[in-house]
C-alpha positions in Angstrom: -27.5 -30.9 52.9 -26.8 -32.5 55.9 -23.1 -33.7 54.3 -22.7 -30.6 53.2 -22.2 -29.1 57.0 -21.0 -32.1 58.6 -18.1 -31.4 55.9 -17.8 -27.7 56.7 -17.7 -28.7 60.4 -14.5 -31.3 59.5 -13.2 -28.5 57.5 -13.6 -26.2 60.2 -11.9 -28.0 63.0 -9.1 -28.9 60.8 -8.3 -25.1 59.9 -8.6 -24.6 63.6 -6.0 -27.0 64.6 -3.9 -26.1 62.0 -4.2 -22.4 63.3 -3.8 -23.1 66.6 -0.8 -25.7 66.1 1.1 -24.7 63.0 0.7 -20.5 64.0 3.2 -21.3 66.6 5.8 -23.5 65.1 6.5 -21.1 62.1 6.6 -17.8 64.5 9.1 -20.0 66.6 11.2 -21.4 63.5 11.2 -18.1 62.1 12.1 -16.1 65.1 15.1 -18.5 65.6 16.1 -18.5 62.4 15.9 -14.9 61.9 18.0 -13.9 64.9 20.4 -16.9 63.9 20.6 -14.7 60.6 21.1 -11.8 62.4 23.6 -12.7 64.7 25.7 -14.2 61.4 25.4 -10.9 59.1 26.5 -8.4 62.1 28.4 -10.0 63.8 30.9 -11.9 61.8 33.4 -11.4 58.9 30.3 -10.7 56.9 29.0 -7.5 58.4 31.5 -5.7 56.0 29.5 -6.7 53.4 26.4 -4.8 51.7 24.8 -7.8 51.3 24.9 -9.0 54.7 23.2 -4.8 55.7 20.3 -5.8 53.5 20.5 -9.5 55.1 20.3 -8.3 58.4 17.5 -5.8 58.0 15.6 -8.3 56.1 15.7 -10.9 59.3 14.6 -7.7 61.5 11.6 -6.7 59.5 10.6 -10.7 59.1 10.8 -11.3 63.1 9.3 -7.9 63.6 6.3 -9.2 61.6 6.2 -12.9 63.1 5.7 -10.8 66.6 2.7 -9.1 65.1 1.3 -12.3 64.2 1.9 -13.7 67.4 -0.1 -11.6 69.3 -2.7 -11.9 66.6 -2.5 -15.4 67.2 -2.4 -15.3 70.9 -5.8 -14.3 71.0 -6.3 -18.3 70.5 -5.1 -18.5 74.0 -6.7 -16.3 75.7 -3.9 -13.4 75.3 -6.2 -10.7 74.1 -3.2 -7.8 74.0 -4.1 -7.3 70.1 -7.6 -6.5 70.9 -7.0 -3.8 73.1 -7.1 0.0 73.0 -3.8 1.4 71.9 -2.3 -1.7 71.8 -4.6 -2.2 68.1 -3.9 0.4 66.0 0.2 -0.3 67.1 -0.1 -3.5 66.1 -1.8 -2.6 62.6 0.6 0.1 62.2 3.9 -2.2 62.7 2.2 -5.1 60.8 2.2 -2.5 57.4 5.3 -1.6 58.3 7.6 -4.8 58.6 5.5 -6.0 56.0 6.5 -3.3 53.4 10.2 -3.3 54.7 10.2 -7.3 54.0 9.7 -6.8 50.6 11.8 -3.8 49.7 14.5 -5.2 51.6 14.1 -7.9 49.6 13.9 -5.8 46.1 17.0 -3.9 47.1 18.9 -7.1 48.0 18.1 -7.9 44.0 19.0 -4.7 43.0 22.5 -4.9 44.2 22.9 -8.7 43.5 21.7 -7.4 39.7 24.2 -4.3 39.3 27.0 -6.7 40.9 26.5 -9.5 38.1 25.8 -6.5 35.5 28.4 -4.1 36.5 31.3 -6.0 38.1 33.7 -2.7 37.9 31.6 -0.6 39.2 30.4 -3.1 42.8 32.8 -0.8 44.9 31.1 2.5 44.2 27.6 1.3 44.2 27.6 -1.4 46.7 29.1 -1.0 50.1 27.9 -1.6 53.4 27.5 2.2 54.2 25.2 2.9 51.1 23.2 -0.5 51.8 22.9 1.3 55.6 21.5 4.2 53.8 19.2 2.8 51.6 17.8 0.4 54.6 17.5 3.6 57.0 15.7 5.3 54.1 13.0 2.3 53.4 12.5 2.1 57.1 11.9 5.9 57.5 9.9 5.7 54.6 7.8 3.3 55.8 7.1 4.8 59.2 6.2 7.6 57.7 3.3 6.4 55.2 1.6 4.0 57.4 0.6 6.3 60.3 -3.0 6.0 58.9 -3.0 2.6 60.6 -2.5 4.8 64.3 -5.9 6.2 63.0 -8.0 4.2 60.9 -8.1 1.4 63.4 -9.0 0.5 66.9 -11.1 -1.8 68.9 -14.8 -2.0 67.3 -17.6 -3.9 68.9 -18.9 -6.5 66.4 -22.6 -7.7 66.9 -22.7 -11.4 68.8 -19.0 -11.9 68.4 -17.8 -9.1 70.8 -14.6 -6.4 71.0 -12.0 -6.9 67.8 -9.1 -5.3 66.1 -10.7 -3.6 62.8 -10.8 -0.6 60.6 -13.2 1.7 62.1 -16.2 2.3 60.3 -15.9 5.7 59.3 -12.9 5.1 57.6 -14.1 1.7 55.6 -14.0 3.5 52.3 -10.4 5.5 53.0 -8.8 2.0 53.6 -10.4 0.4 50.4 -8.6 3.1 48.8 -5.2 2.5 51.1 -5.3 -0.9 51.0 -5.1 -0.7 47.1 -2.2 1.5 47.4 -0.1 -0.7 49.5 -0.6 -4.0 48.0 0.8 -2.0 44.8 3.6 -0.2 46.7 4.2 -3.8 47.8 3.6 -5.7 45.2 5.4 -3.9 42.4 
């Protein structure tokens, strides 16, 4: 039995490091790499193409979530912004948000790259940098739109012995079991 928690403790403080460590390094790779992306498909050659819309949104939505988690993760540090009033549901909110968006700008990247391969004659009517601008818009309106719950269903809760947190408040626990299911379909599928 003893073993047993020395292990967990090993465990523990391994999944610690790697959280306090390896956190940062990916939200800085990504960040850079992301606005490299960025800076490629708007403002070269490339912004002409649809591609490079979908591209571009896609490395928005991705840094826009690798901020989220960095405030998340700042908490580590002592940077307790995610843990405070108004600045928790925001946070929540934007996480659904570039988190949907990443996916669907992903799925609609496919979607063109499929009709392009599929359709070759028809690439000029259905896939142009003003429709891609459209359809990215329309996600991203979309998605504001559905994930306001998150403005109301959470907020700073007191948790016994552990103290003020970020969390679904508890008279909406059963709403967001319900919403939860939703989006990891609408994401998912």
């Amino acid at each position: 039995e003893v073993g047993n928690i020395s292990e967990y403790h090993h465990l523990r403080t391994f999944i610690n490091g790697l959280d306090y460590y390896f956190v940062p390094i990916v939200i800085l790779t990504g960040c850079v790499g992301n606005s490299l992306s960025f800076i490629v498909f708007t403002l070269t050659p490339l912004k002409s193409l649809s591609s490079s819309v979908y591209l571009a949104a896609l490395a928005v939505s991705d840094t826009g979530f690798l901020f989220c988690v960095f405030f998340s993760w700042a908490n580590n540090i002592g940077l307790t912004v995610y843990h405070k009033p108004g600045w928790c549901p925001l946070f929540v909110y934007l996480t659904y948000i570039f988190s949907f968006l990443s996916v669907w700008y992903v799925a609609a990247f496919t979607c063109e790259r499929f009709i392009v391969v599929k359709f070759p004659f028809r690439r000029a009517d259905l896939c142009n940098a003003r429709k891609a601008r459209i359809v990215v818009i329309t996600f991203a309106a979309f998605a504001c739109i559905i994930y306001t719950f998150a403005l109301w269903t959470s907020d700073i809760s007191n948790i016994k012995g552990f103290g003020e947190f970020c969390t679904t408040l508890p008279e909406y626990q059963d709403l967001m079991e319900v919403l939860n299911i939703v989006d990891t379909v609408i994401t998912l599928i």
